[in-house]
C-alpha positions as CSV (number, residue, x, y, z in Angstrom):
1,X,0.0,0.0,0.0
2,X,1.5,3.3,-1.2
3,X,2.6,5.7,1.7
4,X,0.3,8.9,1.8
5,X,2.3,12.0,1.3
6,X,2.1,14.7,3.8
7,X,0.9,18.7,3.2
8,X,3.2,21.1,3.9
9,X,1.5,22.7,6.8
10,X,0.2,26.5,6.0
11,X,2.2,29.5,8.6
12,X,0.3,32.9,8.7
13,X,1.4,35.4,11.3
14,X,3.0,38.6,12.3
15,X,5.2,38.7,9.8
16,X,3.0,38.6,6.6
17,X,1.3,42.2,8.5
18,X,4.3,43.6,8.8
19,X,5.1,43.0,5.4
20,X,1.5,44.7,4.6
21,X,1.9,47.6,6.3
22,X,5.5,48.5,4.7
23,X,3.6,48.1,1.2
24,X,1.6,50.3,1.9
25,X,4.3,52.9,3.3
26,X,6.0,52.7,0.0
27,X,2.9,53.4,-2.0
28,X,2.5,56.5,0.4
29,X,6.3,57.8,-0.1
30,X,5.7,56.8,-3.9
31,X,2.2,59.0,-3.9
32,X,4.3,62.5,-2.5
33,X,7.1,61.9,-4.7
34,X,4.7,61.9,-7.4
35,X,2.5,65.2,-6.0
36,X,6.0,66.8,-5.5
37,X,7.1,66.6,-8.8
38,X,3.8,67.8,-10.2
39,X,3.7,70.6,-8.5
40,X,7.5,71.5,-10.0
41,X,6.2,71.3,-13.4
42,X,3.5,73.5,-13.2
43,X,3.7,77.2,-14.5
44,X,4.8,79.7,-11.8
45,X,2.2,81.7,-10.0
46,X,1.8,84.2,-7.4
47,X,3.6,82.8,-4.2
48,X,0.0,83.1,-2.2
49,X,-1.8,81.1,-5.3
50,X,1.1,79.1,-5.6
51,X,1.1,78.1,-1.5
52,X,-2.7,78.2,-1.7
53,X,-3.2,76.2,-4.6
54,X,-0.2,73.8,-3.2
55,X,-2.0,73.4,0.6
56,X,-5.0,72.7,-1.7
57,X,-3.1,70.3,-3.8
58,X,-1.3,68.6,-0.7
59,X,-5.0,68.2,1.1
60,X,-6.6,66.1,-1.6
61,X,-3.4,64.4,-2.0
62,X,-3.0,63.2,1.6
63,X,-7.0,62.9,1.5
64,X,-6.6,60.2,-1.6
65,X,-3.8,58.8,-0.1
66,X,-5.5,58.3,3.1
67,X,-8.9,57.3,1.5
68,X,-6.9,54.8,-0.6
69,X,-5.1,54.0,2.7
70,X,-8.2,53.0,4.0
71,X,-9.5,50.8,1.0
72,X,-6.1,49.5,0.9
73,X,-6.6,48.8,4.8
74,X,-10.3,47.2,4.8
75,X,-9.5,45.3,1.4
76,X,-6.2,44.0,3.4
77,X,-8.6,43.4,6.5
78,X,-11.0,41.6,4.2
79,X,-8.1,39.3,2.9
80,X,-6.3,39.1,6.5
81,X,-9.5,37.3,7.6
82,X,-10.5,35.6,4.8
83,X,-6.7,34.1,5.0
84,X,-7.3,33.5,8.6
85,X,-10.3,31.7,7.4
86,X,-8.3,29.6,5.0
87,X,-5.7,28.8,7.3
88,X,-8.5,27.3,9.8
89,X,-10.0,25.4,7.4
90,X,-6.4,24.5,6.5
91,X,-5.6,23.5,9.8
92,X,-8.4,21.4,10.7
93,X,-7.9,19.6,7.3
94,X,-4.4,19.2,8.6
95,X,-5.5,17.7,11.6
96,X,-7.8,15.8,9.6
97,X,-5.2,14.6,7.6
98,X,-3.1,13.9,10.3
99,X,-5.8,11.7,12.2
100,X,-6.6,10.2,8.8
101,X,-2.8,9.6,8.3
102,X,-2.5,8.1,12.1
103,X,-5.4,5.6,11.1
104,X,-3.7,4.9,7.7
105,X,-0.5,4.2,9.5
106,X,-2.0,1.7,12.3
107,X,-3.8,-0.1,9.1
108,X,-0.7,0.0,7.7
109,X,0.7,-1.5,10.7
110,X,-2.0,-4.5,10.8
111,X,-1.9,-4.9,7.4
112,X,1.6,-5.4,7.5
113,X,1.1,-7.7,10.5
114,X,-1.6,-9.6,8.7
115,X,0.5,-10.2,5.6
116,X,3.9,-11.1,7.2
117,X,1.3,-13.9,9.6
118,X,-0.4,-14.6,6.5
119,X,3.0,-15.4,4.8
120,X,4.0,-17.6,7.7
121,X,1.0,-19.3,7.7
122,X,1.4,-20.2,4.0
123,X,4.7,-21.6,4.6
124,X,3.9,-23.5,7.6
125,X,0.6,-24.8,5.0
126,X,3.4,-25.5,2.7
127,X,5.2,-27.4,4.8
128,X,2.8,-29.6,6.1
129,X,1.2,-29.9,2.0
130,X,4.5,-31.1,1.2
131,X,4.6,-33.5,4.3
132,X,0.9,-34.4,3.8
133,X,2.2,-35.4,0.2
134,X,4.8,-37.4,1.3
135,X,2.9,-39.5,3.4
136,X,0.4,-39.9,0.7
137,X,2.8,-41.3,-1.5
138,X,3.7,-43.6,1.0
139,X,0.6,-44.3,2.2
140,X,-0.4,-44.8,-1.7
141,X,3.0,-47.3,-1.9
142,X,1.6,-49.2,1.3
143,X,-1.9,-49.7,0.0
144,X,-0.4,-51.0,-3.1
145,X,1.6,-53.5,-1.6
146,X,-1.5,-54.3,1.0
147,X,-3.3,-54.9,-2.2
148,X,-0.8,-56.9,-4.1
149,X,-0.9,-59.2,-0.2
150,X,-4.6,-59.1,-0.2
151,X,-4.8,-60.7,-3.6
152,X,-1.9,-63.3,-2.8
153,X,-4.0,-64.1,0.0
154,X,-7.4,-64.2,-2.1
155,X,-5.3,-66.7,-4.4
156,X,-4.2,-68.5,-1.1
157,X,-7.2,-68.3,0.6
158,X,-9.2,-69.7,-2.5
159,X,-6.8,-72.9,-2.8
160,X,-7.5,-73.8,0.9
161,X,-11.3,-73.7,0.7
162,X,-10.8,-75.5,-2.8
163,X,-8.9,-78.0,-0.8
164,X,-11.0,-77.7,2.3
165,X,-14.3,-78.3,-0.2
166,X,-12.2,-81.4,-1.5
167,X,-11.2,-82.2,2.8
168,X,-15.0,-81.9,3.5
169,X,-16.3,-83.8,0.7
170,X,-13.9,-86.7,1.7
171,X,-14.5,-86.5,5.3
172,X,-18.1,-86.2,5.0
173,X,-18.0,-89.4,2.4
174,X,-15.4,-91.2,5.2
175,X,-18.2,-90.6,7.8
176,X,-20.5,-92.0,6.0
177,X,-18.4,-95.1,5.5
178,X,-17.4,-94.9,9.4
179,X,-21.1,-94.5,9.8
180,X,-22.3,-97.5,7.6
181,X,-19.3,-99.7,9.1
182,X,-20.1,-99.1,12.9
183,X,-24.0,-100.3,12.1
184,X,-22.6,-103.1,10.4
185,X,-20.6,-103.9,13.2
186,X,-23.0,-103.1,15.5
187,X,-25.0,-105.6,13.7
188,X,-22.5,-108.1,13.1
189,X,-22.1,-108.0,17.1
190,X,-25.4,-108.1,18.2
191,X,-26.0,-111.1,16.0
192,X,-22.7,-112.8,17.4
193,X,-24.0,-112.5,20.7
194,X,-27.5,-113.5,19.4
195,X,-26.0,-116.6,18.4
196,X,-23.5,-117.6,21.0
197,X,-26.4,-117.0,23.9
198,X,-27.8,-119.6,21.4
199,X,-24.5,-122.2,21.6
200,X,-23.6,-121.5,25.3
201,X,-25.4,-123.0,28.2
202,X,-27.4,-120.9,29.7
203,X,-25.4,-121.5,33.7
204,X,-22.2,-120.6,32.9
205,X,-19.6,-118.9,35.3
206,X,-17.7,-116.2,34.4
207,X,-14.1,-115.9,35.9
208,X,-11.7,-112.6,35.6
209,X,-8.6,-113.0,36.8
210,X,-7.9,-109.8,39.5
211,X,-5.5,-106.9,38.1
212,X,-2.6,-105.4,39.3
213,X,-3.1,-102.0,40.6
214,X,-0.4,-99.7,40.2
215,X,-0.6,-95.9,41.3
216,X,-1.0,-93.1,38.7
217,X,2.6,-91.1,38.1
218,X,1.6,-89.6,35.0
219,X,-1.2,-87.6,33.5
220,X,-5.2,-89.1,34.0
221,X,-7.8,-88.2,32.0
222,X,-11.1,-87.9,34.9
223,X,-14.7,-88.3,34.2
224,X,-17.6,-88.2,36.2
225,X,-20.2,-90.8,36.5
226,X,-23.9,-89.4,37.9
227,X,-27.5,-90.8,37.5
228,X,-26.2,-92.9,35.0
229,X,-24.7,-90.7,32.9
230,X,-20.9,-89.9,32.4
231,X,-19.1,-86.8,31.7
232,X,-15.6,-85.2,31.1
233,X,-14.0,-83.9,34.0
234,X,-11.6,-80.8,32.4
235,X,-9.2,-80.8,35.4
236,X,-6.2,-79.9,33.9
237,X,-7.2,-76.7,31.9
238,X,-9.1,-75.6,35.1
239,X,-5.2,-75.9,37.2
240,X,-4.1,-74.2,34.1
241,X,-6.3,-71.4,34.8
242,X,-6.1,-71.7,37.9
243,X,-2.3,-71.1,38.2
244,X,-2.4,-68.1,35.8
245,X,-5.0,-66.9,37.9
246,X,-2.9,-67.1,41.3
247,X,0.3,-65.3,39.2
248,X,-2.0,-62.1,38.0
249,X,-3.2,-62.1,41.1
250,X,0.3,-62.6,43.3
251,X,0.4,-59.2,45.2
252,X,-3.0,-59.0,46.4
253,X,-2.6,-62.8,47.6
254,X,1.0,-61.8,49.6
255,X,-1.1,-59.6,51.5
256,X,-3.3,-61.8,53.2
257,X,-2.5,-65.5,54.5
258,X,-5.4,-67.3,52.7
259,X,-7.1,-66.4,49.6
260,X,-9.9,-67.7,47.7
261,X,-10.9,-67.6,43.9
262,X,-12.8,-69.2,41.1
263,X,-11.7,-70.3,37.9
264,X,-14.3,-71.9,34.5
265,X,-16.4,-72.9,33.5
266,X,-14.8,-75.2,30.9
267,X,-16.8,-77.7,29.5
268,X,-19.5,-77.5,31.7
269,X,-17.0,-77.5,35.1
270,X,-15.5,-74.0,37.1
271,X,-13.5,-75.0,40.1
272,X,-13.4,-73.6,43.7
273,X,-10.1,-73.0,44.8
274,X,-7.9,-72.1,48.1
275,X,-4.5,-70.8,48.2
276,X,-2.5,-70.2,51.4
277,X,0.5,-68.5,52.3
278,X,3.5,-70.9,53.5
279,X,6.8,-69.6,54.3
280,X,8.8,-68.5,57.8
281,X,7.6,-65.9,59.7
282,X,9.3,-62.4,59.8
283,X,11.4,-63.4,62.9
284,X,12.8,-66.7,61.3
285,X,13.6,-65.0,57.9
286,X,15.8,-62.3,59.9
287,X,17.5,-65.2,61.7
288,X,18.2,-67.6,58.6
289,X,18.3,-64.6,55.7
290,X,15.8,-66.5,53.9
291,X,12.4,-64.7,53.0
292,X,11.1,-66.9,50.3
293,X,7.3,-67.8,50.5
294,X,5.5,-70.4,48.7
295,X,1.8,-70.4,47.6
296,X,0.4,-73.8,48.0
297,X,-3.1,-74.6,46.3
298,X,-4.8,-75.9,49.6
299,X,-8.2,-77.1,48.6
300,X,-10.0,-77.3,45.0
301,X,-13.8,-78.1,44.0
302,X,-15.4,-79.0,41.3
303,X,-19.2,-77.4,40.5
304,X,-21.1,-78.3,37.9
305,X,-22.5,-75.6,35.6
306,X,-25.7,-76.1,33.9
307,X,-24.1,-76.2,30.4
308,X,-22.5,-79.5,31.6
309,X,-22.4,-82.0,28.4
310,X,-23.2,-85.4,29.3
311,X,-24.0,-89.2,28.2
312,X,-26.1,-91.9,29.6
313,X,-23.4,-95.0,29.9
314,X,-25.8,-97.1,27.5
315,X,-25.0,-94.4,24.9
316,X,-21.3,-94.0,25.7
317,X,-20.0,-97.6,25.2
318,X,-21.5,-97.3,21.5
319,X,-19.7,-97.2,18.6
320,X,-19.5,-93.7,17.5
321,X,-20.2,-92.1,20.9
322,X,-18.5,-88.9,21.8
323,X,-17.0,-90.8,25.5
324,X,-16.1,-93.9,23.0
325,X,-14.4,-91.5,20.3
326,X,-12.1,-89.5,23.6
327,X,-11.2,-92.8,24.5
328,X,-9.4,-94.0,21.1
329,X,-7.9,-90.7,21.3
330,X,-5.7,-91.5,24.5
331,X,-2.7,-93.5,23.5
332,X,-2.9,-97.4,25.1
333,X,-2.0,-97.6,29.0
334,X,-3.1,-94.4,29.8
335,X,-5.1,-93.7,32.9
336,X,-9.1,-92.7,33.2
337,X,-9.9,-92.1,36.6
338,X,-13.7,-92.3,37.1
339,X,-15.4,-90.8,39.9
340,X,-18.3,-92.6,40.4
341,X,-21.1,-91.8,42.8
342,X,-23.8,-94.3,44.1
343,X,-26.6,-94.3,41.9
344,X,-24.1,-94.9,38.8
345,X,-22.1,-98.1,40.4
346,X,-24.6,-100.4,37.9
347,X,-23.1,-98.6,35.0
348,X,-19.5,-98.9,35.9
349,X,-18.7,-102.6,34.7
350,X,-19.6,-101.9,31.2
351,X,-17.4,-98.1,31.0
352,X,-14.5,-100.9,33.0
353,X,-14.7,-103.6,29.8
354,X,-14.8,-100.6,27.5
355,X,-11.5,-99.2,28.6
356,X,-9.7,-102.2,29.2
357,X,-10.8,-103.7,26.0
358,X,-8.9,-100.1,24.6
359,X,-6.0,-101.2,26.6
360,X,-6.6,-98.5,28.6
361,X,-6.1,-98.3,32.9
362,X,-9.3,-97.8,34.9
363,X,-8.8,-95.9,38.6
364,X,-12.5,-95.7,40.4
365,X,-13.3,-93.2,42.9
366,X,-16.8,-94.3,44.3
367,X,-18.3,-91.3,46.2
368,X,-21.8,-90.9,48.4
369,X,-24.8,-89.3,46.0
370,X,-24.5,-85.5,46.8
371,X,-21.0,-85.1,47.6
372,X,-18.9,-82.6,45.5
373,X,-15.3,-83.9,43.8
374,X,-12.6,-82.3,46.0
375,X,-9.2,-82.3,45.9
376,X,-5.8,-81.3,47.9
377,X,-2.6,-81.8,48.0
378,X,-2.6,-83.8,51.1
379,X,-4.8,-86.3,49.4
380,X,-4.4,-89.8,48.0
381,X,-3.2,-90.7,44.6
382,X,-5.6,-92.8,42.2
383,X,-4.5,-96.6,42.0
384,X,-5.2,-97.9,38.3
385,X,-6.0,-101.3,37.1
């Protein structure tokens, strides 16, 4: 914005008067000169004419001079105030002008402001445009290769439900032959035992030789046999929980002596446990410098949930039955510890043939209807047959 130029400012005073007044002196010297050097060139005359007529002459000339004087003064008075006039219409334009000027200056001022924040404002937009592109181009490189991995995947993706289709298909036909083969040798059974009820006697003693019982050192697999139905006792991914449990939880438990918490459910089964502090007391660690304390599971129970998945024993010793399918899963000589209450002891002879006809070991727990499965350390270990 252009710069406003500034009036020179307008100076009337004493001065220009003075200078006035000595104008009009001159003219008045310049007026007698003139008189006297009329009156030389006239004719002579009688000396009283002569003075007579000069007085005369003298009179009208200082009249005229003064009556001049006096135009010369009123017209000057005229032009003294209409100059005063001027000069305060001058000076309050001035002002004007001034103020005007002040305000142009300050806008000036802001405006400059405003452009110079304006200008960093553009760079800083710059900036970040040329940062915003950057990361555009990279975030345009990444989507490409996202998109490039998302269609390898597709690709990949579409081969393994191809092959799972083709997995299906032959699992589904294989079940149907598993299927078809179990009825057959369902059938085939019941019509063996049809027919050698048929051949055998109809008194005839059965003898079994007693097992060995050995105690369990390595893993069991428990189940749980009530109202004559049999179920899968999860009790090593409950102590799994529960010992993950115990270390998330291992300040608030060093805090009191005993604590208590609950863990499932998991397949039907939560567990009840107890954990207590064991370790020497403050005086004992001072004496022997050790202050190490154990946390000892004290006491577990099992609670049946009500989404408990179950079998009636007549079901489970069938071909094809979920218990029968777990137990060909377990590798021969391993242990299945039953816990068997009351009102399930009928049922326990045919789950015993069933496993041992698997070559697997049978440990029996018989309990009184109503009591809940409860374990501690200080318990006894299952002996297997």
């Amino acid at each position: 914005m252009s710069r406003r130029t500034q009036r020179p400012e307008l100076e009337f005073g004493s001065d220009s008067f003075l200078d006035v007044v000595c104008n009009i002196v001159g003219i008045l010297i310049i007026l007698i000169v003139v008189v006297g050097v009329r009156l030389q060139r006239q004719p002579p005359a009688p000396m009283a004419v002569k003075a007579e007529a000069a007085v005369s002459a003298q009179r009208e000339a200082e009249e005229q001079s003064l009556q001049r004087a006096r135009t010369l003064q009123q017209t000057l008075v005229k032009e003294r105030m209409h100059l005063e006039a001027e000069e305060k219409q001058l000076a309050e334009a001035l002002a004007a002008a001034r103020v005007e000027d002040g305000a142009l200056e300050q806008q000036l001022a802001e405006s400059r402001g405003q452009l110079e924040s304006r200008t960093t404002e553009v760079a800083g937009n710059d900036r970040r445009v040329r940062k915003l592109e950057v990361e555009r181009s990279a975030v345009a490189a990444r989507i490409a290769s996202l998109t490039s991995a998302i269609g390898k995947h597709r690709h990949q993706v579409q081969e393994l439900e191809t092959a799972l289709r083709r997995a299906s298909d032959s699992e589904v036909a294989a079940s149907g032959r598993i299927r078809t083969a179990v009825v057959e040798t369902q059938t085939l059974t019941d019509q063996l035992q049809a027919a050698e009820q048929k051949t055998q006697p109809a008194d005839r003693l059965q003898h079994r030789l007693s097992p060995v019982t050995r105690p369990v050192e390595s893993d069991e697999h428990h189940f749980r046999m009530d109202g004559g139905f049999i179920s899968e006792i999860p009790l090593n991914d409950l102590l799994e929980r529960l010992r993950a449990q115990v270390l998330s939880r291992s300040s608030a438990i060093m805090r009191f002596n005993q604590f208590e918490g609950r863990v499932g459910p998991v397949g039907g089964y939560s567990m009840k446990y107890t954990v207590e502090k064991d370790g020497p007391s403050a005086l004992e660690s001072l004496q022997t410098g050790d202050g190490r304390v154990r946390v000892n599971v004290s006491r577990w129970e099992m609670l049946v949930e009500d989404t408990l998945l179950q079998e009636s024993v007549e079901d489970a010793v069938r071909p094809g039955s979920r218990f029968r399918q777990q137990l060909e899963t377990y590798p021969p000589d391993s242990v299945i510890t039953l816990w068997v209450y009351e009102n399930s002891f009928a049922g326990f002879p045919a789950i015993r043939e069933l496993a041992h006809g698997l070559q697997l070991r049978i440990a029996a727990r018989p309990l009184p209807d109503g009591t809940p499965i409860i374990g501690s350390p200080n318990g006894s270990k299952s002996t297997a047959q």
